[in-house]
Backbone as CSV, one residue per row, in Angstrom:
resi,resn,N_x,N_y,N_z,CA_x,CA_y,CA_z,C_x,C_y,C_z
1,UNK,19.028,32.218,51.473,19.287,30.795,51.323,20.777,30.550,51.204
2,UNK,21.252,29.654,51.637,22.876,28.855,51.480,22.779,27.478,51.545
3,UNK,24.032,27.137,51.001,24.109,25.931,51.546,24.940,25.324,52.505
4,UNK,25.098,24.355,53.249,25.752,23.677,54.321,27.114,24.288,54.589
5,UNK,27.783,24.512,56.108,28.983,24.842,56.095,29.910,23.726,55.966
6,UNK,31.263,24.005,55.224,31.937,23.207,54.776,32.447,22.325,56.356
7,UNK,32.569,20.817,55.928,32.585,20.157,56.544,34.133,19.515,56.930
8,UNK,34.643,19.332,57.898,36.319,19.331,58.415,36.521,18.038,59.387
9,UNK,35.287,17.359,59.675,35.948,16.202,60.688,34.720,15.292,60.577
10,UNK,35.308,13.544,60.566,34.528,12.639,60.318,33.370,12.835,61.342
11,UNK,31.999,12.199,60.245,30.742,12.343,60.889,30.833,11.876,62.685
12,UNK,31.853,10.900,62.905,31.807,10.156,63.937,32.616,10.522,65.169
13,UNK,33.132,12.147,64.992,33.605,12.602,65.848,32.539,13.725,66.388
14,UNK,31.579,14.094,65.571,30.330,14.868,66.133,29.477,14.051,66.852
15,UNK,29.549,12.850,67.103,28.334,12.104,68.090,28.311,12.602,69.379
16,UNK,26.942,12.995,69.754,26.549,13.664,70.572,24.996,14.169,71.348
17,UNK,24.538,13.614,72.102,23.168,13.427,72.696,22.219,14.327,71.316
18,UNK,22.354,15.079,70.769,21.394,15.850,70.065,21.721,15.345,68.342
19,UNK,22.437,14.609,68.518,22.537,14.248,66.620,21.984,12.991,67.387
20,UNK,21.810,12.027,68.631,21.465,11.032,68.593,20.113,10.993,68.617
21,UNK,19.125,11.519,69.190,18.135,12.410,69.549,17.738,12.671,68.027
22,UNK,18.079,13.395,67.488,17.705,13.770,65.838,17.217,12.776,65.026
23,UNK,18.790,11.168,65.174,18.509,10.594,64.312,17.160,9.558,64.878
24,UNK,16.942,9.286,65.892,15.888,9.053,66.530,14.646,9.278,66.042
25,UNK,14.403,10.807,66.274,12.940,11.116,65.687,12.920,11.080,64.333
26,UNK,13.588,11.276,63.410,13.976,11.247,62.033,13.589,9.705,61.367
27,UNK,14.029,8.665,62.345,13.659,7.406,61.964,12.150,6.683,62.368
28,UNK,11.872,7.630,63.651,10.555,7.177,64.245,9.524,8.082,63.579
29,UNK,9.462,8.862,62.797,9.069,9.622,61.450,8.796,8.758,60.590
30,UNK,9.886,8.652,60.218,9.795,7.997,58.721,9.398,6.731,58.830
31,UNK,8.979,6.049,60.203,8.328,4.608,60.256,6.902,4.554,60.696
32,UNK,6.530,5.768,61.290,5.202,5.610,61.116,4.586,6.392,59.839
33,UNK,5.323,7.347,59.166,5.145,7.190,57.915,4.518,6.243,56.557
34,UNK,5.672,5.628,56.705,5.539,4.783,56.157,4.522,3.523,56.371
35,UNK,4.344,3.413,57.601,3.195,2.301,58.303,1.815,2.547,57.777
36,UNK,1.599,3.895,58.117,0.508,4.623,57.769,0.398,4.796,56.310
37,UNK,1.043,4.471,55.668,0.530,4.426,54.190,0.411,3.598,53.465
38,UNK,1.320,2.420,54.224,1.155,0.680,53.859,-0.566,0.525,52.933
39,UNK,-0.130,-0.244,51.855,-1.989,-0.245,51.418,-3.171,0.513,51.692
40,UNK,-2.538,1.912,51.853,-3.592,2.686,52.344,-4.694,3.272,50.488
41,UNK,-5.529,3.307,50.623,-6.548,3.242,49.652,-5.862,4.668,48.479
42,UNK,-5.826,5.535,49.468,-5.145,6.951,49.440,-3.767,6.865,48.651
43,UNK,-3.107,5.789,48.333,-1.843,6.360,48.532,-1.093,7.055,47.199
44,UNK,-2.015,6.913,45.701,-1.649,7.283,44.560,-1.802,8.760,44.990
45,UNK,-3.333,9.493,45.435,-3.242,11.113,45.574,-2.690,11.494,47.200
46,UNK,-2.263,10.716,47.711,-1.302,11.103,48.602,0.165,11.920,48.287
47,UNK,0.538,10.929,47.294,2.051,10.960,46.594,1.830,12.123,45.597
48,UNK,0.577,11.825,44.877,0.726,13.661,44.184,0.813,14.718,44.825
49,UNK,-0.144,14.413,46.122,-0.224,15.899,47.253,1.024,15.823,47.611
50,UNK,1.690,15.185,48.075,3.125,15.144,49.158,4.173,15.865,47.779
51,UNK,4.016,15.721,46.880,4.994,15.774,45.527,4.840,17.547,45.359
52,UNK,3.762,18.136,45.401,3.309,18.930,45.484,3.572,19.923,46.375
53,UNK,3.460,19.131,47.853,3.813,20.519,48.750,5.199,20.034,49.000
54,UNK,6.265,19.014,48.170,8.012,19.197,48.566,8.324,20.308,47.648
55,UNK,7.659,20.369,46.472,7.871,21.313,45.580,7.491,22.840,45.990
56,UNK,6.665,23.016,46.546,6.319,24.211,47.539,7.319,24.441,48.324
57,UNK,7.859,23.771,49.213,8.482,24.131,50.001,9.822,24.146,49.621
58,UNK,10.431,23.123,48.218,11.483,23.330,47.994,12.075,25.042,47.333
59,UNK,10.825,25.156,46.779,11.026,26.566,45.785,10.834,27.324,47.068
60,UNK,10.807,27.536,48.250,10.589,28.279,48.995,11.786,28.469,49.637
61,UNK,12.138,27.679,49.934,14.136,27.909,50.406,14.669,28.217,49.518
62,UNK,14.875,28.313,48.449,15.178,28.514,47.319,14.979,29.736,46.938
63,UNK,13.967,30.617,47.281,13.789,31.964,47.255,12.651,32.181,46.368
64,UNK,11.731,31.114,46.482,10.848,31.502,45.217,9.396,30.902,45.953
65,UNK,8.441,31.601,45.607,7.210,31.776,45.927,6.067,31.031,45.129
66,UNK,5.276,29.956,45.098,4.770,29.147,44.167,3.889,29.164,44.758
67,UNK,2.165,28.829,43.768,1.112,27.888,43.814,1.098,26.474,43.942
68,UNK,0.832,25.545,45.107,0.943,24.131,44.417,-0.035,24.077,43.506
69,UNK,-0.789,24.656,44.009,-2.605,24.134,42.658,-2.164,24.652,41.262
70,UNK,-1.475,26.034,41.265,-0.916,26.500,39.626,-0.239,25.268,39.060
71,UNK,0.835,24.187,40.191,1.273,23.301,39.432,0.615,22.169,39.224
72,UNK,-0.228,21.644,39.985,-1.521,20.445,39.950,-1.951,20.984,38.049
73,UNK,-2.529,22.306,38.275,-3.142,22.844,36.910,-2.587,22.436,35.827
74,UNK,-1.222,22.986,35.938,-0.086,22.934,35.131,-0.354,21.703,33.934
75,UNK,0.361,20.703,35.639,0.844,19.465,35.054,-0.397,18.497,34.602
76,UNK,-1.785,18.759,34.436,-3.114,18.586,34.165,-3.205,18.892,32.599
77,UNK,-2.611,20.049,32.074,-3.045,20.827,30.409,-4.077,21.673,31.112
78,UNK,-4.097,22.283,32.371,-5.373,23.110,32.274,-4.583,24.634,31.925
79,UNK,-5.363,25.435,31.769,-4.981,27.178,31.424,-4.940,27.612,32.746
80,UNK,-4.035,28.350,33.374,-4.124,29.405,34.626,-4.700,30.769,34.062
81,UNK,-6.220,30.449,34.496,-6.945,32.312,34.308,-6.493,32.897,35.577
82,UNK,-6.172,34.216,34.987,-5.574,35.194,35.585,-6.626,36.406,35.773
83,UNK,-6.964,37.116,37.070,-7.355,38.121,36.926,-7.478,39.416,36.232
84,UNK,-8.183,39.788,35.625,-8.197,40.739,34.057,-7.133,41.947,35.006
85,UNK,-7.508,42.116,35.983,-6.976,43.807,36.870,-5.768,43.488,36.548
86,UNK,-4.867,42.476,36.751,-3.472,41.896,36.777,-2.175,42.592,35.829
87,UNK,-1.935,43.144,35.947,-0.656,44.318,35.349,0.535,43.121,34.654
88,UNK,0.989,43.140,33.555,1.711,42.075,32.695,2.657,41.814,33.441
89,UNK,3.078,42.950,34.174,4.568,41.730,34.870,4.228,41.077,35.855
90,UNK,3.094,41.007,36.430,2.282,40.538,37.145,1.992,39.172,37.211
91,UNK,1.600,38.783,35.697,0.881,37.995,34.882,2.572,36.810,34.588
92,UNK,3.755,37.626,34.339,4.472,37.038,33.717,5.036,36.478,35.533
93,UNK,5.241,37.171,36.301,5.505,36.507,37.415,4.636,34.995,37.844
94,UNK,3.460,35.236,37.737,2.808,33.782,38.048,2.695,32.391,36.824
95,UNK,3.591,32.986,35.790,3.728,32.498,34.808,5.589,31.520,35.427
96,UNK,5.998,32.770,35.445,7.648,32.390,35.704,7.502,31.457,36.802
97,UNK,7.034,31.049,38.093,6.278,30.411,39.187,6.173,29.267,38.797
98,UNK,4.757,29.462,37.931,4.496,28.056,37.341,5.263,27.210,36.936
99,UNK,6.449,28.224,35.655,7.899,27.180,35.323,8.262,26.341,35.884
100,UNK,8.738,27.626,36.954,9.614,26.914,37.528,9.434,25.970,38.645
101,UNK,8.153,25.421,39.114,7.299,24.577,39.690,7.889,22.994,39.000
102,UNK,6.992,23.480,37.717,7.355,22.009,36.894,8.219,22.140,36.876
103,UNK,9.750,22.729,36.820,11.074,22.230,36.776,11.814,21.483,37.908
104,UNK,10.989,22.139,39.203,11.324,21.339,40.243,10.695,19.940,40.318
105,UNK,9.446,19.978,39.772,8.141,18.656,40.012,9.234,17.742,39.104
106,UNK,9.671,18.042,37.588,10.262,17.031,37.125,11.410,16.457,37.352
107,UNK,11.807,17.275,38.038,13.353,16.447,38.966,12.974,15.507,39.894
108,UNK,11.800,15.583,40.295,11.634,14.508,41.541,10.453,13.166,41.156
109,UNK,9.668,13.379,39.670,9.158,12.400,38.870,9.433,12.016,37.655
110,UNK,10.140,12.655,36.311,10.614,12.212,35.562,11.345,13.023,34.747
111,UNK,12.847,12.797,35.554,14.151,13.503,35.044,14.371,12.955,33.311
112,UNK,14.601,14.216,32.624,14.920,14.163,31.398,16.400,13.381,31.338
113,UNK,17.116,13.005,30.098,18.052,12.308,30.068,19.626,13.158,30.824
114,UNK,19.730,14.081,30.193,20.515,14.868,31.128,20.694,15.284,32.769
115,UNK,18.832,15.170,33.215,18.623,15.619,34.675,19.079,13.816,35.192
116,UNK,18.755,12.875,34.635,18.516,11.597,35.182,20.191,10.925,35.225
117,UNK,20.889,11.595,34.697,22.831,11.668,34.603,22.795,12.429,35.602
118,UNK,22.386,13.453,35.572,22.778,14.533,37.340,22.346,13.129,38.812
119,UNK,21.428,13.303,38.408,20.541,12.223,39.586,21.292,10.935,39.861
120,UNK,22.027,10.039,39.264,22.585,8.957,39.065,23.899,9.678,39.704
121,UNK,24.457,10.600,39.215,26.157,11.508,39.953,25.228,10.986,41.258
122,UNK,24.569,12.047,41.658,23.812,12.533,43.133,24.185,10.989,43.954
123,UNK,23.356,9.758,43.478,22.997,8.343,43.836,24.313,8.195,44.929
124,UNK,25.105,8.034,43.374,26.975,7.433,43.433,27.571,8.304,44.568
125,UNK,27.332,9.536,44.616,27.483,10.163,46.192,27.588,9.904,47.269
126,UNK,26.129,9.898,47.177,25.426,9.142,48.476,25.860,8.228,48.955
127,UNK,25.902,6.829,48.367,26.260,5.521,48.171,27.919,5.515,48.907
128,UNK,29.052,6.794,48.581,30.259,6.646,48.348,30.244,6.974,50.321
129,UNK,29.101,8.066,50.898,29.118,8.375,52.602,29.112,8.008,53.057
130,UNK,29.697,6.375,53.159,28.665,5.204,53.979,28.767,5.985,55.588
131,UNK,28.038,5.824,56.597,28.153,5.976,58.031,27.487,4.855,58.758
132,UNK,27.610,4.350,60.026,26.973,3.731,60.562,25.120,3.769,60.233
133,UNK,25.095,5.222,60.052,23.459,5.244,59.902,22.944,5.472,58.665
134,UNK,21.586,5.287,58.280,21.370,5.127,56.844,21.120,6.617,56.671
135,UNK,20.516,7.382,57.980,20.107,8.514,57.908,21.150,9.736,58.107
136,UNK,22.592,9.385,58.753,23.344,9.993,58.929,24.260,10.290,57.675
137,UNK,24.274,9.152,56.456,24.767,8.738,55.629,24.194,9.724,54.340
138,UNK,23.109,9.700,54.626,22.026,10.473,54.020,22.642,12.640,54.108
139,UNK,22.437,12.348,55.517,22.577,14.168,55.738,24.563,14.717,55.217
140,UNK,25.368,13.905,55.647,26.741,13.754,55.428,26.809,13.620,53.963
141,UNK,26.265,13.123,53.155,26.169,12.992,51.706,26.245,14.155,51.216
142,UNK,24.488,14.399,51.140,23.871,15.852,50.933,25.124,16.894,51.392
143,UNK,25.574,17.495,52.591,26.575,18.065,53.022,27.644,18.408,51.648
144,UNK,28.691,16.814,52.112,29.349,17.211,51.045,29.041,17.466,49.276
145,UNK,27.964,16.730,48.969,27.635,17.023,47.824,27.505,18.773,47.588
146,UNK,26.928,19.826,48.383,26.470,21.006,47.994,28.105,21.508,48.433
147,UNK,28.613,21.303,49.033,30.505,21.998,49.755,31.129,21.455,48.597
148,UNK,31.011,20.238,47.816,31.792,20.290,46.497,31.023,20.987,44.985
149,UNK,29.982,21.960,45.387,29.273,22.678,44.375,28.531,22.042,43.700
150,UNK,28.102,20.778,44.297,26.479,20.260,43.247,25.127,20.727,43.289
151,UNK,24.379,20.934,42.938,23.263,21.660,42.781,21.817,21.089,43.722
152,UNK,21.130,21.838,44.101,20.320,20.939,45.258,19.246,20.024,43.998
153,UNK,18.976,20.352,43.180,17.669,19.683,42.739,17.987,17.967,42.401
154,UNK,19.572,17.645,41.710,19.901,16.396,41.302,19.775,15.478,43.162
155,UNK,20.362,16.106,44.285,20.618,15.610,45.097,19.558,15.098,45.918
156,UNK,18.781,16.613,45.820,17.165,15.923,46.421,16.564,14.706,45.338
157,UNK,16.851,14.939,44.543,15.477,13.733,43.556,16.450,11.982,44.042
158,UNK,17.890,12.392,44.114,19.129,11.279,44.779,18.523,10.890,46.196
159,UNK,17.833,11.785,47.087,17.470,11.104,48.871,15.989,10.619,48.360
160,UNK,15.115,10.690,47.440,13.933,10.606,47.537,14.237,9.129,47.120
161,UNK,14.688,8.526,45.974,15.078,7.001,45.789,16.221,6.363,47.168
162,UNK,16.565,7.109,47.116,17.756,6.646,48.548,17.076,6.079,49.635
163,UNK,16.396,6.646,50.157,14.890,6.152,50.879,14.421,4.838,50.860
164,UNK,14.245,4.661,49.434,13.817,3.225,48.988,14.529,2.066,48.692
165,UNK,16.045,2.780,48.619,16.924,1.630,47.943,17.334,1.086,49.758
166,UNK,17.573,2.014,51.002,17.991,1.832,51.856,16.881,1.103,52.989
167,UNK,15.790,0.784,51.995,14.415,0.258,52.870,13.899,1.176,54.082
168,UNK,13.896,2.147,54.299,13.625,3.397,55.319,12.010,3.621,55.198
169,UNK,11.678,3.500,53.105,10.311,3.759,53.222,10.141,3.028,51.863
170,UNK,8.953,2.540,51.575,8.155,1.924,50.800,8.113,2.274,49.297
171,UNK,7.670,3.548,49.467,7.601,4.130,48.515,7.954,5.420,48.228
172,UNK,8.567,5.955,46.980,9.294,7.049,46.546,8.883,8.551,47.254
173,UNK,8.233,8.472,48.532,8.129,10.029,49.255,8.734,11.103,49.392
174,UNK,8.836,12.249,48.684,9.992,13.199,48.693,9.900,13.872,49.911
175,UNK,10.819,13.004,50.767,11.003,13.998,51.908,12.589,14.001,51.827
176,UNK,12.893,15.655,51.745,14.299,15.791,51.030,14.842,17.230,52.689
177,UNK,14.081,17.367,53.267,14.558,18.188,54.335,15.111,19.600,53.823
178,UNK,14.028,20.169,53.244,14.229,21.422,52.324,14.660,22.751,53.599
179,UNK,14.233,22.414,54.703,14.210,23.625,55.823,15.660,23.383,56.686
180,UNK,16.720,22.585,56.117,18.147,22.993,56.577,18.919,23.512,55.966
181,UNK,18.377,23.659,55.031,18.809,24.646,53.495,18.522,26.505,53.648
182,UNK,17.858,26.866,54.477,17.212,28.218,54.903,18.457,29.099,55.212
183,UNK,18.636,30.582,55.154,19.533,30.763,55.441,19.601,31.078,56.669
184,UNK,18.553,30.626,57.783,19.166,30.784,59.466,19.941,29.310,59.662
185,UNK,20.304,28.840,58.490,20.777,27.371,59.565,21.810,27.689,59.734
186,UNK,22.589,26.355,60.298,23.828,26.428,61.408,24.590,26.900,61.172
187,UNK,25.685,27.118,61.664,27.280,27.474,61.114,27.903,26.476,61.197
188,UNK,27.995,25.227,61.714,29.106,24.335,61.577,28.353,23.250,61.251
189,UNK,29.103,22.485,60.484,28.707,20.648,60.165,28.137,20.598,61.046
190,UNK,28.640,20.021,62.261,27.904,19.158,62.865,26.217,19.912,63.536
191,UNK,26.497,21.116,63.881,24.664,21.657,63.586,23.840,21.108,62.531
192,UNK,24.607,21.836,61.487,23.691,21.294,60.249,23.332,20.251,60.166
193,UNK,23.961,18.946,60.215,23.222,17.929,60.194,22.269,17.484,60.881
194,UNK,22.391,17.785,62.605,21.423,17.863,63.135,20.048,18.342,62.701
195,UNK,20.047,19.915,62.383,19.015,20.609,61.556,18.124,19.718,60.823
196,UNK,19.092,19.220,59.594,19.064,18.620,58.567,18.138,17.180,59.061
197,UNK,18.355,16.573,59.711,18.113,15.450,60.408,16.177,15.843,61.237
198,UNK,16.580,17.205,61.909,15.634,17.658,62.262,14.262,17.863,61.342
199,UNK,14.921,18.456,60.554,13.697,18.759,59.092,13.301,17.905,58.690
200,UNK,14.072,16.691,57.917,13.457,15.539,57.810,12.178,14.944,58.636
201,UNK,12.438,14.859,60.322,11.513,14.517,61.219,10.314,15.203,60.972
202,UNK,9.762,16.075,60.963,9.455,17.915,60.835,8.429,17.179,59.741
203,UNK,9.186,17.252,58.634,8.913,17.146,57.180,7.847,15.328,57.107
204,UNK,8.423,14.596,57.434,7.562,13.169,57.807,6.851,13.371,58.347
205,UNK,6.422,14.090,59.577,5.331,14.701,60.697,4.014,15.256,59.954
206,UNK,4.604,16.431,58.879,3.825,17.501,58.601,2.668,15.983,57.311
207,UNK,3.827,15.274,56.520,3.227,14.611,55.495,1.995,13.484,55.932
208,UNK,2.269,12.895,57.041,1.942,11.974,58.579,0.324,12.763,58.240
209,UNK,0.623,14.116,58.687,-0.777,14.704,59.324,-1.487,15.265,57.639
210,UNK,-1.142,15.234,56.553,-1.314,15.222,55.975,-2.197,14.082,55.097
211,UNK,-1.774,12.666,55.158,-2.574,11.807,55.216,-3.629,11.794,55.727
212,UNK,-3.504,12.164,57.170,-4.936,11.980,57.912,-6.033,12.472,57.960
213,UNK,-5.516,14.047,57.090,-6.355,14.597,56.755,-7.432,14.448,55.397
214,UNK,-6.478,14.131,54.203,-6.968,13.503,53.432,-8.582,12.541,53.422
215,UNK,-7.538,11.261,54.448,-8.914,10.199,54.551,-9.722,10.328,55.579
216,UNK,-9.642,11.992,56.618,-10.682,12.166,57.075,-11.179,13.004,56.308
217,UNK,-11.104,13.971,54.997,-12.040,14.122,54.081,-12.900,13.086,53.181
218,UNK,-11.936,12.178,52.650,-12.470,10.901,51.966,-14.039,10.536,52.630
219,UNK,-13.840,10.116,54.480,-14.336,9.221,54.930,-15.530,10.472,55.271
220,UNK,-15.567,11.212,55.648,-16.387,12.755,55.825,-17.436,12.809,54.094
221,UNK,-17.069,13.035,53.079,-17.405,12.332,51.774,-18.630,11.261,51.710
222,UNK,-17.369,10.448,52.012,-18.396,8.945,51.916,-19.753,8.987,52.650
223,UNK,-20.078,9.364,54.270,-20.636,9.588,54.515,-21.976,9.737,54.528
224,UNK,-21.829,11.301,53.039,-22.672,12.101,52.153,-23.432,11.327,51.969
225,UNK,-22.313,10.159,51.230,-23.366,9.520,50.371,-24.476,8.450,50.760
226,UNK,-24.894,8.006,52.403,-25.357,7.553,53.405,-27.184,7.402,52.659
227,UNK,-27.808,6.550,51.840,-29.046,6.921,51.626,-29.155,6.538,50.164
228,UNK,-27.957,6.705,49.392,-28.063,6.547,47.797,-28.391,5.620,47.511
229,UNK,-29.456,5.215,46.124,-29.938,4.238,45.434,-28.865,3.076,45.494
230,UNK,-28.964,1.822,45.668,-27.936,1.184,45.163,-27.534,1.425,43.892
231,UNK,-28.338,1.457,43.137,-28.003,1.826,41.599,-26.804,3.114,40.920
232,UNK,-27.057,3.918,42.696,-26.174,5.366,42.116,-24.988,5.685,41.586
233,UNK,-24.058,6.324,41.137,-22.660,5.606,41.073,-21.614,7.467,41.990
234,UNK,-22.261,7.673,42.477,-22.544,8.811,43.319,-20.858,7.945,44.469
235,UNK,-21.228,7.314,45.255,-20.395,6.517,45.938,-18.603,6.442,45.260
236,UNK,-18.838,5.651,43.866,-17.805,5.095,43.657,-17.129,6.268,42.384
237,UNK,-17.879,7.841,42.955,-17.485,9.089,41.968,-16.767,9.559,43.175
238,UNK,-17.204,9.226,44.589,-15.922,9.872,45.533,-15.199,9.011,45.940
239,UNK,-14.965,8.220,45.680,-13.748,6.937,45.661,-12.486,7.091,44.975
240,UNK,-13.291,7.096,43.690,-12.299,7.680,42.767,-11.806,9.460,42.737
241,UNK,-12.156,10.348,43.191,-11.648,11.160,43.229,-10.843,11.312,44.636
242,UNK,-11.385,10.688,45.399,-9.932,10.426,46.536,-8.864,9.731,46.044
243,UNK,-9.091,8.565,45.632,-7.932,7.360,45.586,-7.090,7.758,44.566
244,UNK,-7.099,8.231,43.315,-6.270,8.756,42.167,-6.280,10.221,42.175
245,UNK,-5.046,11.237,42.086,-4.886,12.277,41.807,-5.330,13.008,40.099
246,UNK,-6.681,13.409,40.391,-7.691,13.466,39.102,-7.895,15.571,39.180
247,UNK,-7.989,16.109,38.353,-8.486,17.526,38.180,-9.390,17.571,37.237
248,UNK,-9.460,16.988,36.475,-10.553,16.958,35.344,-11.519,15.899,35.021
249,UNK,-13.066,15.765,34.516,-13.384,14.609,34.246,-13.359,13.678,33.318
250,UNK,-12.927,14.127,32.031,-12.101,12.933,31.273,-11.161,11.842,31.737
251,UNK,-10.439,12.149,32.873,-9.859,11.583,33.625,-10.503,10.145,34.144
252,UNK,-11.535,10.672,35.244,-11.937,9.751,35.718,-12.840,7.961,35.670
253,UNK,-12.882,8.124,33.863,-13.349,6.728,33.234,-11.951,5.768,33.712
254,UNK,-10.662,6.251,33.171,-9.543,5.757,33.451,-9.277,5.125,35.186
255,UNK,-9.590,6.344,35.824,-9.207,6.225,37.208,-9.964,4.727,37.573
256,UNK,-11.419,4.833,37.149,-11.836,3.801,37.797,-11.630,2.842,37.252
257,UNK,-11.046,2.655,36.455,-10.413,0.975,35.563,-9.499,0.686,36.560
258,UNK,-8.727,1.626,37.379,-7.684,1.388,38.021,-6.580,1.129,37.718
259,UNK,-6.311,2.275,36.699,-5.369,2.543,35.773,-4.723,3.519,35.984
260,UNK,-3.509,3.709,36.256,-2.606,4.663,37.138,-1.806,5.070,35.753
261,UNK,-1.588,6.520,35.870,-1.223,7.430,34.598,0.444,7.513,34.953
262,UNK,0.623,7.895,33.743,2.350,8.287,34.187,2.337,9.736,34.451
263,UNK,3.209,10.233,34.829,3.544,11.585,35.714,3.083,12.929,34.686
264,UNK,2.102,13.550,34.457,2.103,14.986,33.962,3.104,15.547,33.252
265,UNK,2.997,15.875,31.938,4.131,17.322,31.665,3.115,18.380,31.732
266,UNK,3.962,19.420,31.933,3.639,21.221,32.753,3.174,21.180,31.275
267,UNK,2.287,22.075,31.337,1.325,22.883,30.431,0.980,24.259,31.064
268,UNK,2.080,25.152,30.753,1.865,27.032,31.185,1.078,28.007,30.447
269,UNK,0.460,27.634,29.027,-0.246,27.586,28.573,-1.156,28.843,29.030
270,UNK,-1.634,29.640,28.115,-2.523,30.893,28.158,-3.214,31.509,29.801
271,UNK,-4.305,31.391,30.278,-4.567,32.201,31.174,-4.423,30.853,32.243
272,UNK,-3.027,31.123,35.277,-3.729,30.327,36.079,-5.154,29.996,36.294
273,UNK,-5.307,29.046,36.362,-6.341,28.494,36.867,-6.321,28.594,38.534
274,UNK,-7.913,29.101,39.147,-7.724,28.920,40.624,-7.408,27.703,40.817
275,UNK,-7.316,27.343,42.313,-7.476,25.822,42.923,-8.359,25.106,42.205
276,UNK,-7.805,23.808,41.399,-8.343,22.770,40.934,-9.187,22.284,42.053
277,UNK,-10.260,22.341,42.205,-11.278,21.395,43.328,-11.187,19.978,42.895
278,UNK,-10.926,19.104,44.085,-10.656,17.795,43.899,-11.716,17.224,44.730
């Protein structure tokens, strides 16, 4: 992993059929994105799933290997049981994982007072790149932010509101373009941003097909329930476990009031739990 090569000449002397091209799909991404999630029924356990696999993939450029479901668990209070065969450093590795899961999850839903001062630097950054494009403004930011030694986690949780303040998308989606961060990317600025620009697209695509999959499970579900008593409540038990991001059933009296929780704290807590079935 690295970060960006240091950068030597205004964004606006790299224009060039393939950064135009980039910022293109990057924007035609992030608008059917966003279209597609407009009032979509889905969109509370959308945003947990999507939250989930940026955190996957962020700890993955990053050099680190995670469960999303260990962190779903986590950030739930459930216990991760661990296989008895499991050798302690074993045990302490999917432990260390888990950490550091929620350390990434809370940078991008609810920065402590210190992380939420990093995040606000990050903002004022951003804000300071202006470029013709909101998205170019965006990758040129990021750039110099990591070439003057800021840390990726304040900067990503900085593009995920940036997004929203710059009207690009609706709602707080962490798409932070974790795969120009890898260490095959470019050697010069103006690659990288491209990359950078690229991943983003990439990254909106993958979340895109991600949705669809979702509410063709939902609607696959519903289905099932084709025959039930009116009386049953069978129906409006897979409603609610689509529409709100739920792991447990204490949960779900709440869900169906239609009462939206505030964000999880990590609970690493005694023995992973497999995949939470949702």
């Amino acid at each position: 992993m690295r970060d960006p090569p240091p950068s030597r000449a205004p964004a606006a002397l790299w224009a060039t059929p393939s950064l135009a091209a980039a910022i293109e799909q990057a924007a035609g991404a992030f608008a059917r994105l966003d279209q597609a999630l407009d009032r979509h029924p889905l969109h509370a356990a959308f945003l947990h799933r999507s939250r989930l696999e940026a955190v996957r993939r962020q700890a993955a450029v990053d050099g680190h290997g995670i469960n999303p479901w260990h962190l779903a668990a986590s950030l739930e209070g459930l216990r991760l049981r661990m296989d008895p065969a499991l050798r302690i450093i074993d045990r302490g590795a999917i432990f260390d994982a888990a950490r550091l899961a929620c350390g990434h999850h809370q940078w991008i839903t609810a920065p402590d007072f210190d992380q939420e001062g990093a995040v606000q630097q990050a903002e004022q950054h951003l804000a300071a790149a202006a470029q013709p494009s909101t998205l170019l403004t965006a990758a040129t930011g990021m750039q110099s932010w990591l070439e003057q030694g800021g840390t990726r986690p304040p900067i990503r949780a900085a593009l995920i509101r940036f997004w929203v303040r710059q009207g690009l998308l609706r709602r707080p989606l962490p798409l932070t373009g974790p795969r120009a961060l890898a260490a095959d990317a470019a050697d010069t600025p103006a690659d990288w941003v491209v990359i950078f620009l690229e991943a983003l697209a990439e990254e909106a695509r993958d979340y895109h097909q991600l949705l669809l999959d979702m509410e063709r499970t939902w609607l696959a579900a519903r289905s099932t329930m084709a025959g039930q008593r009116r009386t049953s409540r069978a129906p409006l038990a897979v409603d609610v476990l689509a529409a709100v991001p739920l792991s447990r059933p204490p949960r779900w009296p709440a869900a169906s009031a239609c009462r939206s929780n505030p964000p999880g704290r990590c609970s690493t807590g005694a023995s992973p739990s497999p995949s939470p079935s949702r």
